[in-house]
N, C-alpha and C positions, 0 to 999 in steps of 0.2 A: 501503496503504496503503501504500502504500505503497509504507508505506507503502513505497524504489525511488531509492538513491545509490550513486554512484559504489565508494562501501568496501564498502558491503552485496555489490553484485555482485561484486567483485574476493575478497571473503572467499569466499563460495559456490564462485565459478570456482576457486578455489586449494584450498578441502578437499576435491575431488574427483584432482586431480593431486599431491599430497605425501604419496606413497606411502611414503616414507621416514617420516615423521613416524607414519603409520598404525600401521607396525611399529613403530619403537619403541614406541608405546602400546601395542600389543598386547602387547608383551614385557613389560612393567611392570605392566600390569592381571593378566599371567596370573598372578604368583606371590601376588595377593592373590584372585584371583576365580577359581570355577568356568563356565563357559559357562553362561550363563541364570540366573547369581544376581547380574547386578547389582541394585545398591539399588533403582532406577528404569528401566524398559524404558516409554521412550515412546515412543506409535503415537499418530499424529493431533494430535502436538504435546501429548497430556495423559498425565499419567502412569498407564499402567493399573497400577495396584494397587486391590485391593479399593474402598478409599474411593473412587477416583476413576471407577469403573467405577457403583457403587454410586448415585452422583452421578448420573451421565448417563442411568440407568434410573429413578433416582427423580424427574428431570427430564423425562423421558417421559412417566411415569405422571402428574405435574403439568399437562403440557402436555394432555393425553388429558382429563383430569377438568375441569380449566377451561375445554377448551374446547366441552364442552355447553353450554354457555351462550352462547358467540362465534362467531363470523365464524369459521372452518377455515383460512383462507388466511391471514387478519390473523393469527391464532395462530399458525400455521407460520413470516410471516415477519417481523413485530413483536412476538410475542409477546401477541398482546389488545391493545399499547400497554399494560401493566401489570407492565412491571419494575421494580424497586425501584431506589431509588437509588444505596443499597450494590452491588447485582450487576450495575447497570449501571455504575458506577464500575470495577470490576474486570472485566468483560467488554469494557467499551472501551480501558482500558491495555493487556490482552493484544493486542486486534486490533492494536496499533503495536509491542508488545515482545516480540520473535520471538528465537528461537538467533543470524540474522543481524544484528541490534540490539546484541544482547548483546558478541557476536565484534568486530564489525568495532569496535564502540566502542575497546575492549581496543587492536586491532590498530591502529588511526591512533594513538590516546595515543600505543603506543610506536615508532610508523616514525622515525626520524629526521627524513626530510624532509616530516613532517606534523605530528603532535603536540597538543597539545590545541585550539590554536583551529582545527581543522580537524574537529573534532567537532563537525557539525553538526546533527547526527541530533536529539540530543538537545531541544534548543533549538528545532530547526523543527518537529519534530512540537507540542512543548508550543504554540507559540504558532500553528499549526492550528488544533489544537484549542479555543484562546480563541476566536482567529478567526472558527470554524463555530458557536460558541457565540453568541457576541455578535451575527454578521450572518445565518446562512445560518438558524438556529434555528427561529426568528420566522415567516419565508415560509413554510418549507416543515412546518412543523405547523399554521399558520392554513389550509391548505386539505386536512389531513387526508390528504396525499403517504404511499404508499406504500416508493416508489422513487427514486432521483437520476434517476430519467429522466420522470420522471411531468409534471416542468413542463416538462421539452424536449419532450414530445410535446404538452403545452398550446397550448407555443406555438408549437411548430415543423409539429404534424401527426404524422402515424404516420409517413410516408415516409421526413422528415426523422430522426426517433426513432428508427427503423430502423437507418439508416446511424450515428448516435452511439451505438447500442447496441453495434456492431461494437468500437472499440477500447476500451471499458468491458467487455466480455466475456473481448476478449484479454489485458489488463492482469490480468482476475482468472482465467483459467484459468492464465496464463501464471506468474501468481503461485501459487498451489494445487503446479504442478508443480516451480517451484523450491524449493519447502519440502519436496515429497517427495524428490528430489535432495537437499537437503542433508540430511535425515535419513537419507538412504541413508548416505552419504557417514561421518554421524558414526556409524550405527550399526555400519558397514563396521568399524572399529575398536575400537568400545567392547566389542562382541559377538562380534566375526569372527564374520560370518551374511554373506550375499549381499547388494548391495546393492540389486537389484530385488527379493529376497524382502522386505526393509527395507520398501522402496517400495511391494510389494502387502499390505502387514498393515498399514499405518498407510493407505492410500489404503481399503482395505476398513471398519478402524474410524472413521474421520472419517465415510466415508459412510454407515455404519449407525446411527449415534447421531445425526447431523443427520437421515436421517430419518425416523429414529422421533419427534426430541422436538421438531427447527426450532430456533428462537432459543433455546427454554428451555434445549433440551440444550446448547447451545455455550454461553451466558450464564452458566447452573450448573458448569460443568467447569472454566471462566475462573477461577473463583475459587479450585480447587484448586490449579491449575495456576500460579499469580499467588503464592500462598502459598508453595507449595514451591519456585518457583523465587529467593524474594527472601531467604528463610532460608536454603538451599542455598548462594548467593554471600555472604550476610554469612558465614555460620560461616566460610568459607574467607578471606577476607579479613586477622584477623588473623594469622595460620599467616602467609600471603602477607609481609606488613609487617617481622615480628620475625625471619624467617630469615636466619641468619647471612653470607648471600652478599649479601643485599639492604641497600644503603645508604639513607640515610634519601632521604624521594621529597621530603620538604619541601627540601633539600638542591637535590639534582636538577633541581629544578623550572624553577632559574634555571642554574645552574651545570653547566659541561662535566664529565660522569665517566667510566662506561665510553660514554658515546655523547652525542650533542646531549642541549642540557636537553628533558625533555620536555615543555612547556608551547610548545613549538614559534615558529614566524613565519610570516607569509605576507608573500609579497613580493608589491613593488608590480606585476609584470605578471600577477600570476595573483590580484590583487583581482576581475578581472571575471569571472571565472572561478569563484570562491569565493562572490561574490556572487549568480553564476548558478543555482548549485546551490543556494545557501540559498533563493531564491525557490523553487525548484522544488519543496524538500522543504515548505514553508511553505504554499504554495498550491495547489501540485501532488497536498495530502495531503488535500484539500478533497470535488472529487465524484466519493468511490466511494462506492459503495452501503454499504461494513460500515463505513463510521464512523456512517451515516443510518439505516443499521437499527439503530442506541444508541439514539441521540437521538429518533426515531421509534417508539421502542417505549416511551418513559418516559412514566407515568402523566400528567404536566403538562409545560407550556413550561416551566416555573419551574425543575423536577426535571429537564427533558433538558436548560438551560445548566448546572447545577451537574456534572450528566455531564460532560460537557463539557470545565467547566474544571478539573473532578478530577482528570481523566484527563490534559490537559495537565501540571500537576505530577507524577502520577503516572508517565508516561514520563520527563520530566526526572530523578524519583527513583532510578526503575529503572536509567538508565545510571551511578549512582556507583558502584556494585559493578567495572564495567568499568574507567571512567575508575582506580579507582585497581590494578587489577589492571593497564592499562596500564602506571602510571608504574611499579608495583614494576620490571614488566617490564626499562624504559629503566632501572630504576637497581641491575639484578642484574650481578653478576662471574659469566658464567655457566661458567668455567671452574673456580671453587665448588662448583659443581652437576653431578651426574648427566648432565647434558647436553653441556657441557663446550663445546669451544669446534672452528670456531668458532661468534659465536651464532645467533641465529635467522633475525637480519636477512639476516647472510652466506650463509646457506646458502639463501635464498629462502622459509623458511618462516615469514615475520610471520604471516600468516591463521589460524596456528593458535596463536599466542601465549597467548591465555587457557588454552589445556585444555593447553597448555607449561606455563607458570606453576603451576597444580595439580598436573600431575605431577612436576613438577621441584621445587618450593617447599615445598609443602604435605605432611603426613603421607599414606602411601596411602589411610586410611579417608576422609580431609579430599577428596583428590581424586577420589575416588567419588562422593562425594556430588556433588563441583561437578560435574566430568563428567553426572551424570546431571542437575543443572540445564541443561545446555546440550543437553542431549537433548531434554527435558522443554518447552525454550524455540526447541526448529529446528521445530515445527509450529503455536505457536502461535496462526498466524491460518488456519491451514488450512480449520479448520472454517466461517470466516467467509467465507474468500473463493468456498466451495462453495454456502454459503448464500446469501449474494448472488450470485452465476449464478443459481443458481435459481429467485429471484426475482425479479430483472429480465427473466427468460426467459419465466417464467408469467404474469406480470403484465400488462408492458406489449408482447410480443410475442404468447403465445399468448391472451392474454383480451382486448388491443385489438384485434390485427389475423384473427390466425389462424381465433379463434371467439367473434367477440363474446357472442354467446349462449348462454358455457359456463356450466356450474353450477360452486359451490364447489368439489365434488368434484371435479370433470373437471378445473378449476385447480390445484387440491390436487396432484391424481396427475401432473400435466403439471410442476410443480416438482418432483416426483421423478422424475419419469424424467430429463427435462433434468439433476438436479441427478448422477443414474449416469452419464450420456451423455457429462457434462464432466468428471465424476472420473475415468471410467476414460481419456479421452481424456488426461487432463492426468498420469496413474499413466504411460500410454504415451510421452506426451514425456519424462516424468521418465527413463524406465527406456535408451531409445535415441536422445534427441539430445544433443550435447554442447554445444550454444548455447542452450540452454534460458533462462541466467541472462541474456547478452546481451538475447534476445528480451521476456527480462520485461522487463528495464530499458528498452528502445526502447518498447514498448507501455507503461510506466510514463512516458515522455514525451512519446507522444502522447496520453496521459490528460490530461496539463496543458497542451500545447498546442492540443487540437483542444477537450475536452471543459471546460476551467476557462471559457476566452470566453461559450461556447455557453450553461451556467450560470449563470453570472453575470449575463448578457444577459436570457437568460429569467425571473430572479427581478428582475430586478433595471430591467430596459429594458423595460417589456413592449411599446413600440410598434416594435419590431426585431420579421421576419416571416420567413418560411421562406427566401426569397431570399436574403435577407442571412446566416441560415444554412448556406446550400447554399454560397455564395462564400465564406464566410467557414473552413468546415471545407474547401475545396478548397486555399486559400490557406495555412491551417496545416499543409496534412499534404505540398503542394508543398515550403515552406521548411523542414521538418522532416528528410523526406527527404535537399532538396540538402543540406542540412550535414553530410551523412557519420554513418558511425557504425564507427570504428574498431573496436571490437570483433565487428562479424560482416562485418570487411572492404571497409565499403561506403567508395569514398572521397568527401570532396568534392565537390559542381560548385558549390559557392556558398562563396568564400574571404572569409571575415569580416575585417576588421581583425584584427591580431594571430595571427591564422592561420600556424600554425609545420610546419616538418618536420622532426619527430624520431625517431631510428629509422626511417624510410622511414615512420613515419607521421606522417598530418596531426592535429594536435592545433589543437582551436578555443578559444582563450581569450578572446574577445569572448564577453558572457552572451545568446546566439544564444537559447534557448530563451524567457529572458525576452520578448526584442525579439518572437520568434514570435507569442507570447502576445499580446502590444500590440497587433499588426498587424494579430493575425485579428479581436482585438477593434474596433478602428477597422475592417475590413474588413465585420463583421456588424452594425455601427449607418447606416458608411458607405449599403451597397449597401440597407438595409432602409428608411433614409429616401428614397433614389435611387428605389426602385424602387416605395414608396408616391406620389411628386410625381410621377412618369411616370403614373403612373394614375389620381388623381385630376384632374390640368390634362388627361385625355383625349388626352397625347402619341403614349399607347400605348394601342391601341385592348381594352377588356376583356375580348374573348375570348381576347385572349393570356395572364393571369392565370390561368395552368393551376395555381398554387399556391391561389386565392380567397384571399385576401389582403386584398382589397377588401369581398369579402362583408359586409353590414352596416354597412359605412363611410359617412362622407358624401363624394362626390367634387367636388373644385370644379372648374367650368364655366369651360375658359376667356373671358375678358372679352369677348372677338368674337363668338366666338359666341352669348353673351347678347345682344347691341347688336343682333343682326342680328334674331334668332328673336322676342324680346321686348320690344325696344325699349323695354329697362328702364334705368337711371343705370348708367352706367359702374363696376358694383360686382363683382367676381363673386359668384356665388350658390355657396350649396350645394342638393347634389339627393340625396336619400336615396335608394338603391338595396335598399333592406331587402330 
């Protein structure tokens, strides 16, 4: 889900390099902790302590016993379509509010040159999630959908569904591994343990408890997980507020003190820019699979929009623990503080401001705990995004195309294997690339460029056909491309309006991704009526419709050719081809 912004990635990239910051926590956690007593040691983004372990087995044994009765596969990956309200409320907030949600929120609040209305995060997800509530709902549980790809293969074919399975796969392995990366990352400090040991005990537990129990175990975990992490950030909150270095943030808000007010400004050439990215987050949070396996697994329509739009509040709720743990941030003398000066900003380390804040602000016990909130909150959609490969991989690859003729079973065990295949694969990008974060975020935008149209089109257009598909994902993933992607060095060949160079790099401030989006969408209505009128007026002769497209249509004759054969009124006819 992500949800996949600009802060999100830049927090991630930066807790892996601020080795400085590492130590000092490590120096400060040692005189209160023994190696392996922290409060909270999370793997797989949930806290294993007894209860929570207790949960995910007893979620097992749930999923095991109900599903004598069900479908094996629906159970593994809807859950029966019989989760409750309540656990699907908290199992869809988790899917969008992760350790990098949390962080980065913190981290914009107090940059100087961002500041609160550049907190987008918060805002674009909630109104997502209204969004997929109020429109996307409705389609795709009236035909009893599985997957986000089940009406692209409707309407597009297997062939076509194939190829849009590809950046839906990469967006969620891609994502999977940057959460094991930054649990490495935070657990590198909070434990002094290895950070690929990190990386293979949380990649082992996420993958053993999804598949033993499928949705239930992820759905049931969600809720401990969602609990501990929202009590964890209040208690620390007031500590944060009332510390003596910290001036008042109501103050601050507007007013210059030790740095810009934090309530920030956006200038007027980086409105397009700002607006780009809020589209992206808002509609770009739309068709992945772990928001549609919620919604999809709720007993009724009625009960998947209230998901829905709970879970929208529910994220927006989540980021206030940040947001004002940001502004204390902008409004501490941290020359006050243990930290001393100069501050955070100066020294390059914004990205770890929140678990700053805790140890510097707050009492040691106080900052335990939050530390282990942000532990508890770097995997939270791990388990989803594993879940979902799985079963877009079983579903509508191995049981449409592979082996139409599988049983339950065979489907069953083919979402597990796939769902080891892509864990351990995505365990191994975590552990040896260092672009990891970059590659989720480019695969997080070609999710909304290539995959939002395509969706949309097919719930939404049904008379758009594989063709217009086929042009229309060529066309987004071409203009995706030229526009560069400064972070894994790719430059430019398509200079947008406003196109700058700073630092020797090209920065695109035109909302390029947006315009993408538009394109490919007029591109897949464009060419799909184009290439129906080519066929039916008999311009292009039928055996060229290698897609059948036509198949079952009625095609109309052109007028000549009636006049001649029939010697009928000058009308065209229709000729059914059934």
């Amino acid at each position: 889900m992500l949800f996949w912004i600009p802060q999100i990635t830049f927090y991630m990239s930066q807790s892996l390099s601020s080795q400085k910051c590492h130590q000092s926590l490590l120096q400060e956690l040692a005189s209160t902790l023994q190696r392996g007593q922290l409060l909270m040691l999370s793997t797989a983004g949930r806290p294993v302590n007894p209860s929570s372990s207790a949960t995910g087995i007893w979620a097992s044994w749930k999923s095991r016993k109900d599903q004598q009765n069900r479908n094996p596969t629906e159970m593994a990956m809807v859950g029966g379509r019989n989760i409750k309200v309540v656990i699907g409320l908290f199992t869809a907030t988790a899917t969008w509010v992760g350790g990098a949600y949390i962080a980065s929120t913190a981290e914009i609040v107090y940059l100087p040159s961002k500041g609160l209305l550049w907190v987008q995060a918060p805002v674009g997800f909630a109104l997502s999630l209204v969004i997929g509530g109020f429109f996307f709902v409705n389609p795709m549980r009236a035909k009893n959908y599985v997957t986000v790809m089940d009406p692209l293969q409707e309407t597009y074919g297997n062939m076509m569904g194939t190829l849009l399975f590809i950046p839906s796969l990469l967006g969620e392995v891609f994502w999977f591994a940057a959460i094991l990366a930054s649990l490495g990352a935070t657990m590198k400090f909070i434990l002094d343990i290895g950070g690929s040991l990190a990386i293979t005990i949380s990649a082992c537990t996420v993958i053993l408890y999804t598949l033993l129990g499928g949705l239930y175990s992820v759905a049931y975990t969600d809720v401990i997980q969602m609990v501990f992490i929202t009590l964890s950030l209040w208690i620390c909150i007031p500590f944060a507020l009332v510390n003596s270095a910290t001036e008042s943030i109501y103050y601050t808000a507007t007013r210059q003190s030790y740095q810009d007010p934090w309530i920030g400004k956006i200038e007027k050439r980086h409105l397009g820019r700002w607006l780009d990215d809020f589209f992206y987050l808002v509609l770009g949070s739309i068709p992945w699979q772990t928001y549609f396996q919620r919604v999809l697994s709720a007993a009724s329509t009625g009960q998947a929009r209230l998901i829905s739009y709970l879970s929208g509040l529910g994220c927006f709720a989540m980021a206030i623990p940040s947001v004002l743990i940001g502004a204390v941030a902008a409004s501490t003398d941290w020359n006050q503080t243990s930290y001393g000066l100069p501050s955070p900003f100066e020294r390059g380390e914004s990205a770890m401001i929140l678990p700053l804040v805790l140890q510097h602000l707050c009492p040691a016990y106080i900052s335990i705990i939050g530390l282990g909130a942000i532990a508890a909150a770097s995997m939270s959609s791990a388990d989803s995004a594993l879940l979902s490969t799985g079963s877009m991989f079983a579903h509508n690859i191995y049981r449409k195309i592979l082996r139409k003729k599988a049983s339950e079973t065979e489907v069953l065990w083919a979402m597990r294997t796939s769902m080891l295949v892509f864990g351990a694969g995505a365990a191994g990008l975590a552990s040896y690339s260092s672009s990891i974060y970059d590659l989720w975020f480019l695969s997080g935008e070609l999710v909304y460029a290539l995959l939002f149209p395509q969706f949309c089109c097919a719930l939404f257009a049904p008379s758009t056909n594989t063709y217009g598909s086929a042009a229309g994902f060529l066309v987004g993933l071409l203009l995706r491309l030229l526009a560069g992607e400064p972070a894994l060095s790719i430059p430019p060949v398509i200079h947008y309006p406003a196109c700058s160079l700073v630092n020797g790099t090209y920065s695109q401030l035109f909302p390029f991704k947006t315009f993408t989006v538009l394109l490919t969408s007029g591109t897949i209505l464009a060419v799909s009526h184009l290439a129906k009128f080519l066929f039916q007026r008999n311009l292009l002769p039928r055996s060229w419709d290698v897609c059948n497209v036509m198949r079952g249509t009625a095609i109309l004759i052109p007028l000549q050719q009636v006049e001649k054969q029939d010697r009928l009124p000058t009308t065209a006819l229709e000729e059914n081809h059934d």
